[in-house]
C-alpha positions in Angstrom: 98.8 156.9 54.7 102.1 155.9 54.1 102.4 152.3 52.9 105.1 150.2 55.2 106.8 149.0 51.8 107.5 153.0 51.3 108.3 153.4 55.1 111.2 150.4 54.5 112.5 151.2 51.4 113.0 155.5 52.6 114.5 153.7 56.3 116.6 151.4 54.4 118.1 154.4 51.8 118.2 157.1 54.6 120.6 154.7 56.4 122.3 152.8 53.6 121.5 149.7 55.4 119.2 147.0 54.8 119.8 145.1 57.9 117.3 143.7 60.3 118.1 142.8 63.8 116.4 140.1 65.3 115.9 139.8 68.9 115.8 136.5 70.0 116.2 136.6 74.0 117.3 133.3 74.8 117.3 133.4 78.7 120.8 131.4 79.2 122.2 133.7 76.6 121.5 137.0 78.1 124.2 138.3 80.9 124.0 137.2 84.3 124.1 140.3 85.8 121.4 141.6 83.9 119.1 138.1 85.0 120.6 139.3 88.6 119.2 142.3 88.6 116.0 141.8 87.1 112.8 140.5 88.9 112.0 138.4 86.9 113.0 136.5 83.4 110.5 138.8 81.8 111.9 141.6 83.2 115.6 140.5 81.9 114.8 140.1 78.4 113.1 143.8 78.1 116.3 145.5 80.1 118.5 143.2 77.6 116.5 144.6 75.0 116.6 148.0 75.8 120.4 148.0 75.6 120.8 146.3 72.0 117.9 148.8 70.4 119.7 151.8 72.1 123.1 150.6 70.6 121.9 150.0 67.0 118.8 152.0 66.5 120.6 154.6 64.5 122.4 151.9 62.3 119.6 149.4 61.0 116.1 150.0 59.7 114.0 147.9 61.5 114.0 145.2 64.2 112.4 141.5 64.4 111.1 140.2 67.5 110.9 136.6 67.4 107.7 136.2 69.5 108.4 132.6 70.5 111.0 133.1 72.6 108.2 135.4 74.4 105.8 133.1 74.7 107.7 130.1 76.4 107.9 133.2 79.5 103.8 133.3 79.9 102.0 136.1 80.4 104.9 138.1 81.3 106.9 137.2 78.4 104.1 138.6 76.1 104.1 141.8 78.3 108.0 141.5 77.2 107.1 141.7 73.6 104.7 144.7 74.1 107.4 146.4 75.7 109.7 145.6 73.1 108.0 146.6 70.3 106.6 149.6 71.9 110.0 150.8 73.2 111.6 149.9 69.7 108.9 152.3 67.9 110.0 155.1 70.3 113.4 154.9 68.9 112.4 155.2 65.1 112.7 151.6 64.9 110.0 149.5 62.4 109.1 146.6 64.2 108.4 143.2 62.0 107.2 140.9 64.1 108.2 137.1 63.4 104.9 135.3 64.8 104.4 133.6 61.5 100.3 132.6 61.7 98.5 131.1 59.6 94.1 130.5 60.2 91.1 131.3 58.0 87.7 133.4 58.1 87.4 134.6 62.0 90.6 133.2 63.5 92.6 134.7 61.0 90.7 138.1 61.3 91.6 138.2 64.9 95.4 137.0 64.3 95.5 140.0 62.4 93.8 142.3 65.0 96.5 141.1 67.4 99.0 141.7 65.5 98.8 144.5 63.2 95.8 146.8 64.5 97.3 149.8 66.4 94.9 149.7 69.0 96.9 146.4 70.3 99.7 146.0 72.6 101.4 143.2 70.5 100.7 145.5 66.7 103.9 145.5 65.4 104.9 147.6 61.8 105.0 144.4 59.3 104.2 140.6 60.6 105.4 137.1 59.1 102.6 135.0 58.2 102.0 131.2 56.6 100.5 130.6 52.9 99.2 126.6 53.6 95.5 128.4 53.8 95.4 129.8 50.5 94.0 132.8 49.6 91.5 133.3 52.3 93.9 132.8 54.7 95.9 135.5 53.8 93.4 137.9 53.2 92.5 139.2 56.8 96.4 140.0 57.4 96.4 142.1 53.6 93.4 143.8 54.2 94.4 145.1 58.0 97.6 145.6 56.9 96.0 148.4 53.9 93.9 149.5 56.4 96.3 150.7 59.0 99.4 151.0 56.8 101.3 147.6 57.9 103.3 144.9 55.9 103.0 141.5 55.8 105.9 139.0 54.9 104.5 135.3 53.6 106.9 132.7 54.0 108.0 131.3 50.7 111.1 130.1 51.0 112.6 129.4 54.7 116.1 128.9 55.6 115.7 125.3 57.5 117.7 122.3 56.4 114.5 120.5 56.0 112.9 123.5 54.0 113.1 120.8 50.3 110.4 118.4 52.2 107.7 120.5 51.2 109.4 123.7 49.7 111.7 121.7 47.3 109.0 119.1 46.3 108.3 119.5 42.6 104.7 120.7 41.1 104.8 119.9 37.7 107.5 122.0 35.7 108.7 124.0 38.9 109.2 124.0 42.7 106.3 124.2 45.5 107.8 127.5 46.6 108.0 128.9 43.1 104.0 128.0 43.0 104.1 129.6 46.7 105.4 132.8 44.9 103.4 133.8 42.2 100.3 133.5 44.9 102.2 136.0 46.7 102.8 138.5 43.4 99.0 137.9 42.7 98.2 139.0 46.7 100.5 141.9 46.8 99.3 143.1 43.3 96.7 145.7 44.3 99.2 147.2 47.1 101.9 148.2 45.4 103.1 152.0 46.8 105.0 154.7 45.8 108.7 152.6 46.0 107.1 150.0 43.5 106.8 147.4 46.6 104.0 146.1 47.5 102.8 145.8 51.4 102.9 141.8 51.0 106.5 140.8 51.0 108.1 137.6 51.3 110.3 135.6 53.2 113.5 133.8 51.1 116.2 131.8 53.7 119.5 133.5 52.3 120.8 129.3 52.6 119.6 129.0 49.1 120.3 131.3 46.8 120.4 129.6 43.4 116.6 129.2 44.6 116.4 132.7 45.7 117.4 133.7 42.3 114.3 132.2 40.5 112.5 133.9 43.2 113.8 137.2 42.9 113.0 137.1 39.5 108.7 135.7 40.3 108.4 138.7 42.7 110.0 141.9 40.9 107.7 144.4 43.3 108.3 142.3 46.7 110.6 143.2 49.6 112.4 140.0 50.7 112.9 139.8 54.7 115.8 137.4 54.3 116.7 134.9 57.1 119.8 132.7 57.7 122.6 134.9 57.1 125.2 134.7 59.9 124.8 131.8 62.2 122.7 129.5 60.4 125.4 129.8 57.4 124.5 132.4 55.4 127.2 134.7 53.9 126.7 138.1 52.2 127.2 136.7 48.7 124.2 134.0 49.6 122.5 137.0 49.9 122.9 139.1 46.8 120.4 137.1 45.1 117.8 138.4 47.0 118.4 142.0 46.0 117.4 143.5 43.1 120.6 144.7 40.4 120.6 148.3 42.1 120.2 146.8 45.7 116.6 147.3 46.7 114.4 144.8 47.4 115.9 143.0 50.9 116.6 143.4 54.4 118.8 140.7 55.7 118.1 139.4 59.6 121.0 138.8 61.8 119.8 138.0 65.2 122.0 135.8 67.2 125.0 136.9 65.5 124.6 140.7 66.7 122.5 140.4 69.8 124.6 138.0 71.5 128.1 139.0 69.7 129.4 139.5 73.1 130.2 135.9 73.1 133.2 136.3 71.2 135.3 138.3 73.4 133.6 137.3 76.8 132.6 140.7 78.1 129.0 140.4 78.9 129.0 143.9 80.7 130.0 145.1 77.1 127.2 143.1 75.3 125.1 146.5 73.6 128.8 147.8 72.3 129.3 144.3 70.8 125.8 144.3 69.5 126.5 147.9 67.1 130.1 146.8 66.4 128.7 143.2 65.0 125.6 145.6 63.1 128.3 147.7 61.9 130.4 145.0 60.4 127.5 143.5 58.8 126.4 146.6 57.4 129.9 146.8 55.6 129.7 143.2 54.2 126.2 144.0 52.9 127.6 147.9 51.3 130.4 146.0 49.4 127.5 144.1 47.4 126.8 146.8 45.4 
């Protein structure tokens, strides 16, 4: 079985694009004559949906639902997600799926069923996931991700203004998120594939890239899903760091930026045509990197 680090890294080269499109539905943001149309908001955000994926699904590697903005819809909304994801893998699209949990023993072993086993509506191709449990906490996510060939990204560094409060804090000669770090190298040690990544990645905010540096340097054989670039500040240069010298290693996530780059000009009838022309642009800030 193909590991989903070797699945990445082949997307990601085939294209010449290590962009990740996040799609963050919020409801005011989507067109009104899409939330006309549909039945319901559920219904709106998977129709919205549809149209971004089908404009940039030949351009980008992978997409990232953010599964909160799911959630605050109910039942439906989750339906939403499945949709999402399932619709997304019938274009050719990986799916990473940002639900970022974080339990031990049981709990975590059923997180991980949700979200990763195939056999589930909500399995996605790679899922974010929180370290603050240690070890045993992660484990259930690593070992169901082997099993099925899935990834899983740990949060090490995040992209928030108030990421220093814990991340920042020092822990004797380095930072808590440099500690954070070479737990994840020691996790994703057994599952490195045939790329030389492993299936346990980690998540570094492009906002701090002197930090994402040190980091880069801790984990030599993890990817680095890398948040922040675009609207939360962000620019490609933040997010060189991240890469390795020969520009492996990273996918960048743009979500609001692309999905709702419609905005700009105020055509909302033209929002999937502004969606690939935002990807496309992106994709040439992140080419002239390397």
């Amino acid at each position: 079985m193909t590991s989903f680090a070797d699945q990445l890294t082949e997307r990601i080269a085939t294209l010449g694009n290590p962009t990740v499109v996040g799609l963050d539905p919020r409801l005011p943001q989507i067109p009104e004559f899409i939330r006309k149309k549909a039945k319901s908001p559920a219904e709106a955000v998977v129709i919205f949906n549809r149209g971004i994926i089908d404009a940039i699904a030949d351009l980008v590697p992978a997409v990232k639902p953010q599964i909160a903005f799911y959630e605050c819809l109910g039942p439906e909304g989750l339906q939403a997600y499945a949709e999402t994801v399932k619709y997304a893998k019938s274009k050719g699209l990986l799916v990473i799926g940002d639900v970022k949990r974080s339990d031990i023993g049981s709990t975590a072993e059923a997180y991980a069923q949700a979200h990763l086993d195939p056999a589930s509506a909500l399995a996605a191709d790679a899922i974010t996931v929180v370290p603050f449990f240690g070890g045993d906490g992660i484990r259930p996510f690593t070992e169901m991700a082997h099993k099925h060939g899935k990834g899983v990204f740990v949060m090490v560094r995040s992209s928030n203004p108030s990421a220093d409060e814990i991340q920042g804090q020092t822990l004797g000669d380095h930072l808590m998120d440099e500690h954070i770090a070479t737990l994840v190298e020691g996790w994703g040690r057994d599952y490195i594939g045939k790329s030389g990544f492993s299936l346990v990645g980690a998540v570094v905010g492009a906002t701090y890239p002197e930090e994402a540096r040190v980091l880069r340097n801790l984990l030599p054989n993890q990817i680095f899903l890398v948040p922040g670039y675009g609207a939360q500040g962000g620019t490609a240069e933040d997010v060189k760091p991240c890469f390795h010298a020969n520009g492996t290693g990273a996918i960048v996530n743009s979500s609001r930026g692309i999905i709702f780059a419609y905005e700009k000009d105020g055509k909302p009838e033209a929002y999937a045509e502004a969606a690939r022309t935002a990807a496309l642009a992106m994709k040439k800030e992140l080419e002239a990197l390397f």
